[in-house]
C-alpha positions in Angstrom: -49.9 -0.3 17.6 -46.7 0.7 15.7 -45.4 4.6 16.4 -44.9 6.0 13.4 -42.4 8.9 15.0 -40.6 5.9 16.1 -40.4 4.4 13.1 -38.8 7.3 11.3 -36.3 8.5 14.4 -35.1 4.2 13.8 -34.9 5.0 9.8 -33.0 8.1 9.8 -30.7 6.8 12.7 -30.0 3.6 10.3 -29.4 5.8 7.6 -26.9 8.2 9.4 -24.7 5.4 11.3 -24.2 3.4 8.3 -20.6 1.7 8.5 -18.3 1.4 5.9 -17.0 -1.6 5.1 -14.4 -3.0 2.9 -13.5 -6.4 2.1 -10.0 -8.5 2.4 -8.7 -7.8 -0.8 -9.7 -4.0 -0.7 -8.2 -4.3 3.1 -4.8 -6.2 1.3 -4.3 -3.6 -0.9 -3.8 -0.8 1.6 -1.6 -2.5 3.9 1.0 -1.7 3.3 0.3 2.0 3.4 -1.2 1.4 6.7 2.2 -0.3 7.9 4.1 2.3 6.4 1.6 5.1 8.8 2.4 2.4 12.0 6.1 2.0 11.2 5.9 6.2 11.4 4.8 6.3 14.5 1.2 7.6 13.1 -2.0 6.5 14.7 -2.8 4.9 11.3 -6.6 3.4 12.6 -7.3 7.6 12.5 -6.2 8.3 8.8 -7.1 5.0 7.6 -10.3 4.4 9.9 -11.8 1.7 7.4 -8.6 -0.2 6.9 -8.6 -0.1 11.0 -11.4 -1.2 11.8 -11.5 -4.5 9.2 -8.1 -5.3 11.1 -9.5 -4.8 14.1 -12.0 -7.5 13.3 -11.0 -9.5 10.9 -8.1 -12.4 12.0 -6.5 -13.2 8.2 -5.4 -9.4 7.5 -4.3 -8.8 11.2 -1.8 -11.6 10.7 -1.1 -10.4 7.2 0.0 -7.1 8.4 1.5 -8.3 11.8 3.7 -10.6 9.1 4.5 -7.9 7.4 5.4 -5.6 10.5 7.6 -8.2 11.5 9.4 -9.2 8.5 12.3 -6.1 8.0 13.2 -6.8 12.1 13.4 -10.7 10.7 15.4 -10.1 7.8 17.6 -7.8 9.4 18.2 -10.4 12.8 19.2 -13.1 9.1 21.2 -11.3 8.0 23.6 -10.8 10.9 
């Protein structure tokens, strides 16, 4: 026999701790700002927590923005 109290407590908890989500190309088009907040020294994961967290798990934008973290020290070492 189902609870019915538990039921509900499950429904509203689902509905409550709902993550947002975004996808690669909404993710792409914020890097850079999110570099620009890391570059700063700004904990950019807590102004940007969605951007963050899709880094955090997702491989292709990670290297994206670790590519284009790295790039001005790159250019700069080229240029020497």
């Amino acid at each position: 026999m189902f609870d019915i109290h538990a039921i509900r407590f499950l429904a509203r908890f689902a509905q409550t701790t709902e993550i947002e989500t975004i996808t690669c190309l909404e993710c792409l088009a914020q890097l850079e700002r999110f570099a620009a907040l890391v570059l700063a020294g700004e904990n950019a994961a807590r102004t940007m927590p969605v951007v963050g967290r899709h880094i955090e798990d997702c491989d292709r934008c990670r290297n994206e923005l670790t590519a284009r973290h790295a790039a001005p020290a790159g250019r700069r070492a080229a240029s020497r």
